[in-house]
DRENFI-985807 format. One line per 8 residues: number of its first residue (from 1); their letters; for each residue x, y, z of C-alpha. Coordinates in steps of 0.25 Angstrom, whole numbers. Example, Ala and Ser with C-alpha at 12.3 -4.5 7.8 and 13.67 -1.06 7.14 Angstrom:
<nodes>
1	as	49:-18:31 ~ 55:-4:29
</nodes>
This chain:
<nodes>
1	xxxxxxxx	-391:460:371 ~ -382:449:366 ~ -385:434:368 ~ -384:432:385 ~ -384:416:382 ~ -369:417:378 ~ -362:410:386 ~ -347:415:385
9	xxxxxxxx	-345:431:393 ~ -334:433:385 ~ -343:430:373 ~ -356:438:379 ~ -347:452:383 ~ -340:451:368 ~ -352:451:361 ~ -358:460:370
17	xxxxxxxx	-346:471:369 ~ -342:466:354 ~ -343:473:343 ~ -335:485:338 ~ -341:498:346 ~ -348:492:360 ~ -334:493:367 ~ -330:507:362
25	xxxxxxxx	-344:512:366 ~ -342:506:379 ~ -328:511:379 ~ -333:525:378 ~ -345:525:387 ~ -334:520:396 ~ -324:531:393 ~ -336:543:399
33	xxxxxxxx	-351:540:399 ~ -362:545:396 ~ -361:546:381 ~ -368:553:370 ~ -370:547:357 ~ -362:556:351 ~ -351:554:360 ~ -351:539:359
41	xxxxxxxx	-350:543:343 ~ -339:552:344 ~ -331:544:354 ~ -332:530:347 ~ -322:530:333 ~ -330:524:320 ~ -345:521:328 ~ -356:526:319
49	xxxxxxxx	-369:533:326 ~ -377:518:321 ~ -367:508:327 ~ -365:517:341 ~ -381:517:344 ~ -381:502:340 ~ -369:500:351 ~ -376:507:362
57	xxxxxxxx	-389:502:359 ~ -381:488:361 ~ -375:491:372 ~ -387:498:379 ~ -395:485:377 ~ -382:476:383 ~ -384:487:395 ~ -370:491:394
65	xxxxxxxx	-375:506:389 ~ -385:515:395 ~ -391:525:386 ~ -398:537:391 ~ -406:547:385 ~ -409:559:389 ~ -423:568:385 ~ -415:580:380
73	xxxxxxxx	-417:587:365 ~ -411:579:356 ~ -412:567:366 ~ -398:564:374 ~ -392:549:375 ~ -380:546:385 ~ -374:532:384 ~ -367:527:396
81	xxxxxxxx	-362:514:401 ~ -373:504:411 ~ -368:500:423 ~ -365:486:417 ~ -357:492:405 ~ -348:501:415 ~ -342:485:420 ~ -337:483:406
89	xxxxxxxx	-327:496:410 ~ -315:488:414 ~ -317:478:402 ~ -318:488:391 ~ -304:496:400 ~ -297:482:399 ~ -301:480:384 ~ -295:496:381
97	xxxxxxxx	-283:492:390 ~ -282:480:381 ~ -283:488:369 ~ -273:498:371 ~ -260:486:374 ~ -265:480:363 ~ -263:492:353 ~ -251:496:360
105	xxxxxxxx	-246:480:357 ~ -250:480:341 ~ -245:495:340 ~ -231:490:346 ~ -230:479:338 ~ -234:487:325 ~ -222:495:327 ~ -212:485:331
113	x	-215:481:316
</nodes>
């Protein structure tokens, strides 16, 4: 968990979403959970197996993501959003919406060149 004693939110919520993969993990736990593994892997361009475990391991302990496993052969493990990680829903919709205008900005202004 990161340092609690900050005292800027900005600063506490940036550090605790920074990074290059913690917002496309939540992004696609958003999109449909539960997740498998695998799924997550597949769905998230460029993440290797290493940095996804260590992502979800981070957010699991910042209680954003629950991860369940189940007693099957080979054992199963889901990955959804908490409770308190389904409020960051209409940021993370607002920050999509955000970079969508600004692609559609820069691709219209590489053209008018």
């Amino acid at each position: 968990m990161k340092n609690l004693k900050k005292s800027c939110p900005i600063e506490f919520a940036v550090d605790l979403m920074g990074g290059k993969w913690k917002l496309p993990i939540l992004h696609a736990l958003i999109k449909k959970s539960p997740k498998r593994f695998k799924v997550l892997e597949r769905e998230i361009a460029g993440i290797t197996p290493t940095m996804l475990t260590t992502q979800l391991r981070k957010l699991e302990a910042d209680q954003l993501v629950h991860r369940e496993i189940f007693a099957t052969v080979p054992p199963t493990v889901e990955y959804s959003l908490t409770e308190h990680g389904e409020t960051m829903k209409a940021m993370i919709a607002e920050i999509e919406k955000w970079g969508i205008l600004h692609m559609q900005k820069l691709t219209e202004m590489v053209e008018d060149k």
